[in-house]
C-alpha positions in Angstrom: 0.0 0.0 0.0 2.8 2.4 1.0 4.7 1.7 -2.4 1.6 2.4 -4.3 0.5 5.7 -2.2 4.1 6.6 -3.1 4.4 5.7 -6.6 1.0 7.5 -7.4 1.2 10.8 -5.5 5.4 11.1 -5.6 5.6 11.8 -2.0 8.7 10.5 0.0 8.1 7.1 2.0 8.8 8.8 5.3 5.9 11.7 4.9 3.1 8.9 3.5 4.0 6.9 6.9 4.4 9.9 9.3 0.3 10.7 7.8 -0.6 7.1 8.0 1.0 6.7 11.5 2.8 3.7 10.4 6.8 3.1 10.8 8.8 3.5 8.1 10.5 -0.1 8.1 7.1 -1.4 7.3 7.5 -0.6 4.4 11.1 -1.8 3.7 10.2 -5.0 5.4 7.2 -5.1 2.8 9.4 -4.1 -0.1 12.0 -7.0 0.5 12.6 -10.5 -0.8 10.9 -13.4 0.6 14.0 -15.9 0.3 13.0 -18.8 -1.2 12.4 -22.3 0.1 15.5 -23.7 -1.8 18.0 -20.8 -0.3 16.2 -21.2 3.2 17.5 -25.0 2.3 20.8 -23.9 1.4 21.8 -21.4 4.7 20.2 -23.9 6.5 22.2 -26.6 5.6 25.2 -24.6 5.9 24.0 -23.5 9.7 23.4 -27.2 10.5 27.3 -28.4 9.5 28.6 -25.0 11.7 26.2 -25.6 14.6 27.7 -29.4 14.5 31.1 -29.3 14.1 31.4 -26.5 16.9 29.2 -29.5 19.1 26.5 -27.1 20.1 28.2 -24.4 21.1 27.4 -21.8 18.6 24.7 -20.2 18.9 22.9 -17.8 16.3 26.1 -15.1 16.6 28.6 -16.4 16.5 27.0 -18.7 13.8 25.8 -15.7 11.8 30.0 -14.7 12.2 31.3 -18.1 11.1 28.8 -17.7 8.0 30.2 -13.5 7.1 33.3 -15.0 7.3 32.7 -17.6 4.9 31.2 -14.9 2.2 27.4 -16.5 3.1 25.0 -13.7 3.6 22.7 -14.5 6.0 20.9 -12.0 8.7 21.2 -12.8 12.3 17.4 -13.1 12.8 17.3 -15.3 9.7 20.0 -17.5 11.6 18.0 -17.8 14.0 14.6 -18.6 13.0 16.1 -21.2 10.7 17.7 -22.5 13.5 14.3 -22.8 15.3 13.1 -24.7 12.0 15.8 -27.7 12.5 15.5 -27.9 16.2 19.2 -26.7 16.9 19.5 -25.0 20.1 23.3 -24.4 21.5 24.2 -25.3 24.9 22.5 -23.1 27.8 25.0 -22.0 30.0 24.2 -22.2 34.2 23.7 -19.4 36.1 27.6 -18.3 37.0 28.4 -18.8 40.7 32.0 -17.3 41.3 34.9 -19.3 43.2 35.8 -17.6 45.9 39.8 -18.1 47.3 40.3 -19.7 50.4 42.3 -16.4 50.7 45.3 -18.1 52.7 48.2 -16.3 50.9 50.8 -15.5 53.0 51.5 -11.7 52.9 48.8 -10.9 49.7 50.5 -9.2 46.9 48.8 -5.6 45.8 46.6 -5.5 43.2 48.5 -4.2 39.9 45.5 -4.2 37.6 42.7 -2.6 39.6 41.1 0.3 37.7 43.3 0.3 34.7 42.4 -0.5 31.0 43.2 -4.2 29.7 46.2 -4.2 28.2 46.8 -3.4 24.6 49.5 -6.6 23.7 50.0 -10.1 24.4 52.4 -11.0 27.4 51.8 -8.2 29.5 49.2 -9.5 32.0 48.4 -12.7 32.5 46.1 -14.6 35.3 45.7 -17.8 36.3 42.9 -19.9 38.4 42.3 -23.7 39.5 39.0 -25.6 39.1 37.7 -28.9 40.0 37.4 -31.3 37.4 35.6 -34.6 37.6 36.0 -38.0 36.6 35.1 -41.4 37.3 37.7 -42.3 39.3 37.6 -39.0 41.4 38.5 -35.7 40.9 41.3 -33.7 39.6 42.6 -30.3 39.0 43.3 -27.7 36.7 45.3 -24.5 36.1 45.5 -22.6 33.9 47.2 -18.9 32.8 45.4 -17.0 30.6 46.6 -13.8 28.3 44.2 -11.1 29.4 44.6 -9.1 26.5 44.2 -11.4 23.2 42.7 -14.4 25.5 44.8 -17.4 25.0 45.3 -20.1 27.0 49.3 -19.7 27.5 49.7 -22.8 29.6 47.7 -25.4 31.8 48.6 -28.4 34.4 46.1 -31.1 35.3 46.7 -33.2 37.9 45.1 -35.3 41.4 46.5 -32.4 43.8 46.0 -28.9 44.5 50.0 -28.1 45.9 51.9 -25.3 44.4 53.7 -28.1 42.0 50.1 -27.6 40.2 50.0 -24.1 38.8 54.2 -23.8 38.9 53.6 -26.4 36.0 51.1 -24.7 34.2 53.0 -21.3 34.5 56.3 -23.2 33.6 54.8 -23.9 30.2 53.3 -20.6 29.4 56.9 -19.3 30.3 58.4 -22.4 27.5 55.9 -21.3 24.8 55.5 -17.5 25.0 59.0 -16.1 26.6 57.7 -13.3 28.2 59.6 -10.0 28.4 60.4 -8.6 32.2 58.4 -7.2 34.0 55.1 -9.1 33.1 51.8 -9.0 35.2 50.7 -12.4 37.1 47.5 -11.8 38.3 45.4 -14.6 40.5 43.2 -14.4 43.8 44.8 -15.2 47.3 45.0 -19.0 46.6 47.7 -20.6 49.0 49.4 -21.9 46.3 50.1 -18.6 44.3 51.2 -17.2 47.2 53.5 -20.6 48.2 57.2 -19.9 48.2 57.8 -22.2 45.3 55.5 -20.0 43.2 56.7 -16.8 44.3 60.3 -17.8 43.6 59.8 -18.9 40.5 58.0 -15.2 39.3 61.0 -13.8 41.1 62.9 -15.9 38.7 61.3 -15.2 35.4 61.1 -11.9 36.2 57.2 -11.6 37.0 55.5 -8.5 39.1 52.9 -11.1 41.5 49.0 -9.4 41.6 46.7 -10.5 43.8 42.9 -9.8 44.2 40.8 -8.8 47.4 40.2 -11.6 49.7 36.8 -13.5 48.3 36.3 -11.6 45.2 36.5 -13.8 42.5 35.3 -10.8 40.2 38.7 -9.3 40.3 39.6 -12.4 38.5 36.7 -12.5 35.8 38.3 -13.6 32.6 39.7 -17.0 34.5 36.5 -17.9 36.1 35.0 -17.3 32.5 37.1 -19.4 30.8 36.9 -22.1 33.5 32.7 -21.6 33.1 33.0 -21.6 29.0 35.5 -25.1 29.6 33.3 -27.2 31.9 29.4 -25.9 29.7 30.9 -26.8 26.5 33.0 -29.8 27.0 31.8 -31.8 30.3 27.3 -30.5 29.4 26.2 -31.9 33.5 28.7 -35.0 33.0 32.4 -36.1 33.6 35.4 -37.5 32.1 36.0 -42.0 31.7 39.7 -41.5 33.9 42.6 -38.7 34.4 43.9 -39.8 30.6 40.8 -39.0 29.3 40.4 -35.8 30.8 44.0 -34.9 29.7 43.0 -35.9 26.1 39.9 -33.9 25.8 41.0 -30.9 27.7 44.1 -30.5 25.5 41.9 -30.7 22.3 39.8 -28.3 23.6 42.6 -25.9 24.4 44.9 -26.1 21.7 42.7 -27.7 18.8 39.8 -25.3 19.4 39.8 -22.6 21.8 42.7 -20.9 21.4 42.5 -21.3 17.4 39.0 -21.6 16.5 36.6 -20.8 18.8 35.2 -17.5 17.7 35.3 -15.0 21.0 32.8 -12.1 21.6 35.0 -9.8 23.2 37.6 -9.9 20.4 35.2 -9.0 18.0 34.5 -12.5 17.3 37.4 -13.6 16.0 39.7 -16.7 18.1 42.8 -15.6 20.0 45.1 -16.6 17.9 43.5 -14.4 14.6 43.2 -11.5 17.0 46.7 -11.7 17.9 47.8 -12.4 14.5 46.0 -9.1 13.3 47.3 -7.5 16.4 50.8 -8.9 15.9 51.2 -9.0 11.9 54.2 -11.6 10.9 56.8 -9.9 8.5 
């Protein structure tokens, strides 16, 4: 009606629907292509092979990102309702309740990050955190140290203890793959084994400024506590792991096949940690 109004009078679409009290994307919505059942089929089909080789944990963003960056055209809300057509629905993540310390670090170390911007380049600041991860045959532990500014999982340890040995080892091999410059940023809460004199000697060592957050505040650590969240919703979804080797298995595919190369981040504009720091970080 709009078009016609518009194509027999000459007046512009916005003054025909100020007069007919209608919004003016009614009648760009009107005016636009119905797509077609066989190119529903087709960005449908491709949605499907994204939504299952990312195992359910894409949902219609970053799907509608894997698509732009594949050439497909596709709108988000188009993603989505085709999405509800095939009955794909990502995993739901729980409602995040934070870690808190048990805050027995001898003589806390200030908080060097407090109120300042993330940084800007890799191997500047990095934090680190320890979860609970379950098996079978009982639980076990992980640490990790994450880059805060590109995201990257730098190094991890698993293991059936929680002694300093645990996140020493994961620390050692972010140290063996990155080689950090001096005066890098360790940030973690008041865990007793960051602040254990193994730990502390070997940031001395390496040249490492120690951080600490506020006693019980696990929010001061966010970006570990989200990775540990994103690791335990989109690998474990409510179960566990057969054994210790099969938790080893899967976790390092899931770190160093997937989330550090592939898996499509929202804070780095959607792009995986290691495209953002290649971008950031062009090779000669």
């Amino acid at each position: 009606m709009i078009g016609e109004i518009h194509r027999a009078t000459g007046h512009g679409i916005r003054r025909i629907c100020e007069v007919l009290e209608l919004p003016r994307g009614s009648y760009y919505h009107a005016a636009a292509p119905t797509p077609s059942k066989r190119s529903d089929k087709a960005a449908g089909d491709a949605i499907e092979e994204i939504f299952k080789s990312h195992r359910r944990r894409y949902g219609h963003r970053r799907i509608w990102h894997e698509l732009a960056g594949r050439g497909i055209t596709c709108a988000p809300a188009r993603v989505r309702r085709l999405m509800a057509e095939r009955g794909l629905k990502a995993i739901q993540p729980k409602t995040f309740v934070p870690k808190t310390s048990d805050g027995r670090a001898d003589k806390p170390s200030p908080n060097l990050i407090a109120g300042k911007e993330l940084p800007d380049r890799p191997d500047q600041v990095w934090a680190g955190d320890i979860t609970f991860i379950p098996t079978a045959s009982g639980w076990l532990y992980l640490a990790v140290v994450i880059d805060l500014c590109t995201r990257r999982i730098t190094g991890w340890s698993l293991a059936r203890h929680m002694r300093a040995g645990l996140v020493a080892d994961a620390l050692a091999q972010g140290l063996g793959s990155r080689r950090p410059a001096l005066g890098l940023i360790f940030h973690s809460d008041r865990g007793s084994q960051y602040g254990s004199c193994e730990y502390r000697a070997m940031l001395s060592r390496a040249g490492i400024c120690q951080s600490m957050s506020a006693r019980a505040n696990p929010y001061h650590n966010a970006w570990s506590e989200s990775f540990m969240a994103t690791l335990k919703k989109e690998m474990l979804q409510g179960g566990c792991f057969i054994d210790g080797q099969d938790a080893r298995t899967e976790i390092f595919s899931f770190i160093e096949g997937y989330y550090n190369t592939h898996r499509r981040h929202s804070s780095l504009g959607y792009r995986s940690p290691a495209r953002f720091e290649a971008e950031l970080i062009p090779s000669n």
